[in-house]
Structure formats: C-alpha cells, structure tokens
GUSETI-492382 format. One record per atom (N, C-alpha, C, O): x, z, y. Coordinates in steps of 0.1 Angstrom, whole numbers, padded with zeros to 4 digits, always signed. Atoms other than C-alpha are relative to their C-alpha. Layout:
BEGIN
XZY;...
This chain:
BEGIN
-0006-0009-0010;+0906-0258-0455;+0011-0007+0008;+0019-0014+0002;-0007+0006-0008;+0923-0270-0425;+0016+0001-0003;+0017+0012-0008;-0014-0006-0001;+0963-0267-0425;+0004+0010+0009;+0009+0021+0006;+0000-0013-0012;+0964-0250-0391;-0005+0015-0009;+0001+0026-0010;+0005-0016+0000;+0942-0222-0405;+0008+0006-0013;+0008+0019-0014;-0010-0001+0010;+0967-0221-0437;+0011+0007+0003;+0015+0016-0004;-0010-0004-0011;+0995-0215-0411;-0002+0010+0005;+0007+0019+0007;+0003-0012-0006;+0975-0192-0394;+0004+0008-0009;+0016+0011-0010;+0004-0010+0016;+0966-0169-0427;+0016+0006+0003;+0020+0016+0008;-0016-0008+0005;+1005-0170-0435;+0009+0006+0013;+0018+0014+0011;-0008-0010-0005;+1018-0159-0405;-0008+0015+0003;-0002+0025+0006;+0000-0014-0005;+0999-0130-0397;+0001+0007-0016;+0000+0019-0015;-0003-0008+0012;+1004-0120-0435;+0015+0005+0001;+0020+0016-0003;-0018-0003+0001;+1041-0126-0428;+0000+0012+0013;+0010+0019+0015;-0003-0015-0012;+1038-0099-0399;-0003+0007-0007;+0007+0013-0012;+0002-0015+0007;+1024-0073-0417;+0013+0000-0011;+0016+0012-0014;-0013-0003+0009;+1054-0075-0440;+0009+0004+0007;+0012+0016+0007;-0013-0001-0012;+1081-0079-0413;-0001+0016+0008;+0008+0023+0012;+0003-0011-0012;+1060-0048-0392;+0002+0008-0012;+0006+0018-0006;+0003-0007+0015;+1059-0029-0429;+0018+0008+0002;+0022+0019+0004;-0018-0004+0000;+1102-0034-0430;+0002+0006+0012;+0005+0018+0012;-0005-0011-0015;+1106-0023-0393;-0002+0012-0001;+0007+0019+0000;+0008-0016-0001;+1083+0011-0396;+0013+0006-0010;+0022+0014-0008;-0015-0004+0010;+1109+0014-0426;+0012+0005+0003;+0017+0016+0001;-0011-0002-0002;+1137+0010-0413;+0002+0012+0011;+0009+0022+0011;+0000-0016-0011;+1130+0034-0385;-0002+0015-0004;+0005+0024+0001;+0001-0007+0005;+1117+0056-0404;+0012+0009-0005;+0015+0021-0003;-0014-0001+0017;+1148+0056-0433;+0014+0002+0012;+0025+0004+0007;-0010-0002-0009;+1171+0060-0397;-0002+0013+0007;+0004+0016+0017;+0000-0010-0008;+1159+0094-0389;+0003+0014-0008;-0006+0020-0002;-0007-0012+0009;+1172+0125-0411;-0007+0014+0006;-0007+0011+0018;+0003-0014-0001;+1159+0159-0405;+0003+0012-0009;-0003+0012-0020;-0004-0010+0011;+1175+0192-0424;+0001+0012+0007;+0008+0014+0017;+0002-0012-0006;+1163+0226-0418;+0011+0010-0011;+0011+0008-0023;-0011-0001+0008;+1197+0248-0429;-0004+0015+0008;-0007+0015+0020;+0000-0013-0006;+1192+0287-0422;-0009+0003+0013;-0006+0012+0021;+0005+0001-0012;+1167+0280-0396;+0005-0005+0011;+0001-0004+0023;-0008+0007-0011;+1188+0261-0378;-0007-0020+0000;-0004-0026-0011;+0003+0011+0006;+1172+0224-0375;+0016-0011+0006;+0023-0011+0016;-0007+0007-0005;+1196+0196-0377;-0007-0017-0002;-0013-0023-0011;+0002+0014+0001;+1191+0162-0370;+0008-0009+0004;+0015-0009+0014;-0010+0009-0002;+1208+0130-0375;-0008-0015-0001;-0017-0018-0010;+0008+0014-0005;+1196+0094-0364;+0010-0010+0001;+0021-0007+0007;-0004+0008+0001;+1209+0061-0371;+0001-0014+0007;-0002-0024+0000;+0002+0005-0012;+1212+0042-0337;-0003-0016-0003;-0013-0021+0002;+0000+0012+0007;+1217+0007-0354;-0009-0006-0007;-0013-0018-0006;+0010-0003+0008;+1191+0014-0378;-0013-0002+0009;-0023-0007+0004;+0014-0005-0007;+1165+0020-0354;-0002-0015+0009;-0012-0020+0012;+0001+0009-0008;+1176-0008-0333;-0006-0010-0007;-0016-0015-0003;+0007+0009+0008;+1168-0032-0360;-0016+0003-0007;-0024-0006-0010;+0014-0005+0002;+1137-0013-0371;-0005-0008+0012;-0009-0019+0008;+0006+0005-0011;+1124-0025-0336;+0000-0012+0007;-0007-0018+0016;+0002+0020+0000;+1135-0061-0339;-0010-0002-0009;-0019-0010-0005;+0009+0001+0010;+1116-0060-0368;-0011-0001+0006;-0017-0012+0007;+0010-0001-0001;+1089-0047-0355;-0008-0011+0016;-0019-0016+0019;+0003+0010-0009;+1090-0069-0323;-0003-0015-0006;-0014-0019-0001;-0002+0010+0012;+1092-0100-0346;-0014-0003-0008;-0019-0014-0011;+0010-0001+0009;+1063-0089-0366;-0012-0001+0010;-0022-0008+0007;+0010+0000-0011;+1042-0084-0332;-0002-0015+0005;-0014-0020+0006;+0002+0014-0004;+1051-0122-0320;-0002-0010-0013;+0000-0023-0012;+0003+0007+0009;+1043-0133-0356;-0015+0001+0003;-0021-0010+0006;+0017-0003+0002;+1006-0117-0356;-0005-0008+0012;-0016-0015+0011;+0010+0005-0011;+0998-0130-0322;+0000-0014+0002;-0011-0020+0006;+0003+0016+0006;+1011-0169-0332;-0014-0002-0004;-0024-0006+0001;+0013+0001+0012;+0988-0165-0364;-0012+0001+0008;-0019-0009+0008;+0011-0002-0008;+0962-0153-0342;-0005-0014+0011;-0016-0020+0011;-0002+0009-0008;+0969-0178-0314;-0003-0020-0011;-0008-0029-0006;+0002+0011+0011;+0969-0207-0345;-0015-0001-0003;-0024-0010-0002;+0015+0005+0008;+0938-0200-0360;-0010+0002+0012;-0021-0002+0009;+0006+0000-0011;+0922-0194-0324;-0005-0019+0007;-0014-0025+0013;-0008+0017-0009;+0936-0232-0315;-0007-0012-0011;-0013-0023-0009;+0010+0010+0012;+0921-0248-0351;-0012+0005+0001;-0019-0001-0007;+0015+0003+0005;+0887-0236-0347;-0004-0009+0015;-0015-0007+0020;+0004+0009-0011;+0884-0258-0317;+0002-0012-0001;-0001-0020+0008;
C-alpha cells in the first residue's frame, strides 16, 4: 500500500472524529427547559463558535484525504 493512500485513509478518518467533536460541542452549547409552559433557552456563544471550528476543520480535513488519495491513484 502506497504511503499517500495511508495519509489519505488517516485523514479522512481524522475528520470524522474532529466533525463528531464539533456536532458535540454545538450540540452540548444549546440548553432547552420547559418550566410551567414557559420555554427557556440558553446557548453558549463560545461553545458554538468552536463547535464550528471544529466542524470547519473536519470539512478541510475530509477534502485533503479525499484530494490525497485522488492525487496517488495517478
């Protein structure tokens, strides 16, 4: 097995992890509590921002990987 396509493999593996933590984090930044019918919600502006690095991060990892193993079968 080539090295490139080795490279490839691991980065789009390492995106789906990275894109896994972002969804996370975004997720674990958004609160919802229904109190007498009253809905409240509370969101964690910071949180969310880094969720979305994350998840940017995880997007220019998959498309490397992708871009790698495109570039070794040639």
């Amino acid at each position: 097995m080539n090295t490139s396509k080795i490279i490839a493999t691991l980065l789009i593996l390492a995106s789906f992890g990275v894109g896994y933590l972002g969804y996370n984090k975004i997720a674990e930044s958004t609160n919802e509590v229904n109190l007498l019918g009253l809905k409240i919600e509370a969101s964690d502006e910071s949180g969310k921002q880094e969720g979305y690095l994350f998840l940017g991060l995880a997007a220019i990892l998959f498309f490397g990987g992708i871009y790698t193993l495109n570039k070794s079968k040639n």
